[in-house]
N, C-alpha and C positions, 0 to 999 in steps of 0.2 A: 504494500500500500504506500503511495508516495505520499509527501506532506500533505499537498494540497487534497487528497482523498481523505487524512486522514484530520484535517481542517474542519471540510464540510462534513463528517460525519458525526462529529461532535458539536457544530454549529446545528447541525439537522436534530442531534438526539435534545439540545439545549432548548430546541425553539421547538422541538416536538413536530419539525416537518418530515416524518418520516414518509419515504416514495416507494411503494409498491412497482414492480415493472419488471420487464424480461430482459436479458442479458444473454451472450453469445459468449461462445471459447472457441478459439480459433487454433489448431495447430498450424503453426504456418510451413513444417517442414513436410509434412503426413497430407495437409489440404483438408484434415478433419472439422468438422465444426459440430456443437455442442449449443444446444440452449435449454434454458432452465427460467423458474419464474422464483421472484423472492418477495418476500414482504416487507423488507429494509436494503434497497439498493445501495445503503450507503456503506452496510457493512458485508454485504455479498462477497465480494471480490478477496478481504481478507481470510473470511470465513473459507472458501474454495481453497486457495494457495495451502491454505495450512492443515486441511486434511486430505488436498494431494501432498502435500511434503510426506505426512503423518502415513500416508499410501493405506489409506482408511477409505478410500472411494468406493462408491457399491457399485459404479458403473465399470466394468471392468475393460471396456476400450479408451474410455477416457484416463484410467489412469496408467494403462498400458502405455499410453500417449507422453504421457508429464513422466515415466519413469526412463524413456527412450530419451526424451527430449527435453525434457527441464524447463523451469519456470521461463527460460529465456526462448524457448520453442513457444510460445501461447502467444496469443492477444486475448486482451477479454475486453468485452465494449457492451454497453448500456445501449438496449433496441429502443427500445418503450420506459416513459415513466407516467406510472400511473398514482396519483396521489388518495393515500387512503380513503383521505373525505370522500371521493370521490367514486371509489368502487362500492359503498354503502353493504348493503346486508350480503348481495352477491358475491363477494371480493373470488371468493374461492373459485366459482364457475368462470366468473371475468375473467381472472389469471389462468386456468387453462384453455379459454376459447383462445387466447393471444396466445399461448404459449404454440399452441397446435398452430394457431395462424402464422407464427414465423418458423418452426420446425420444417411445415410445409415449404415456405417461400425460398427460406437457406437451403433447403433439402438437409436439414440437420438432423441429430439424433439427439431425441430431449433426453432432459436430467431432474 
């Protein structure tokens, strides 16, 4: 997590604007891509790194992935932010209609 991620994640937990939204893992040596949905995109990204490090992933191509290729093999990028307010009682169906929605588009394998 760089500074400035780990800036806004603490300005987001401070002011309680936590962002619901989908995110992508890209290996860039493999061409694999990877998407998943979270309920705190602020703290998604570290939360990932550190149980591929821990090699605790339950997917077991994506950590085949980071074990071949290492944290400097990935991208990860923020698809969608969706703000909690704003998903209301449905949050959970929201987050996988989008999730299947970009799984399909990247032709990715969710997580």
């Amino acid at each position: 997590m760089t500074d400035e991620e780990k800036r806004a994640a603490i300005a987001a937990y401070r002011e309680q604007k936590v962002e619901s939204g989908i995110y992508a893992l890209s290996c860039l040596p493999s061409g694999q891509r990877w998407v998943g949905s979270a309920l705190n995109l602020a703290t998604i990204r570290n939360r990932l790194w550190f149980t591929l490090r821990l090699g605790n992933d339950r997917h077991p191509g994506l950590q085949d992935a980071w074990n071949a290729h290492g944290e400097d093999g990935f991208d990860f990028e923020i698809l969608e932010r969706l703000k909690a307010d704003d998903l209301g009682a449905g949050r959970d169906r929201r987050l996988k209609e989008r999730l299947l929605k970009w799984a399909e588009e990247l032709q990715a394998t969710r997580i």
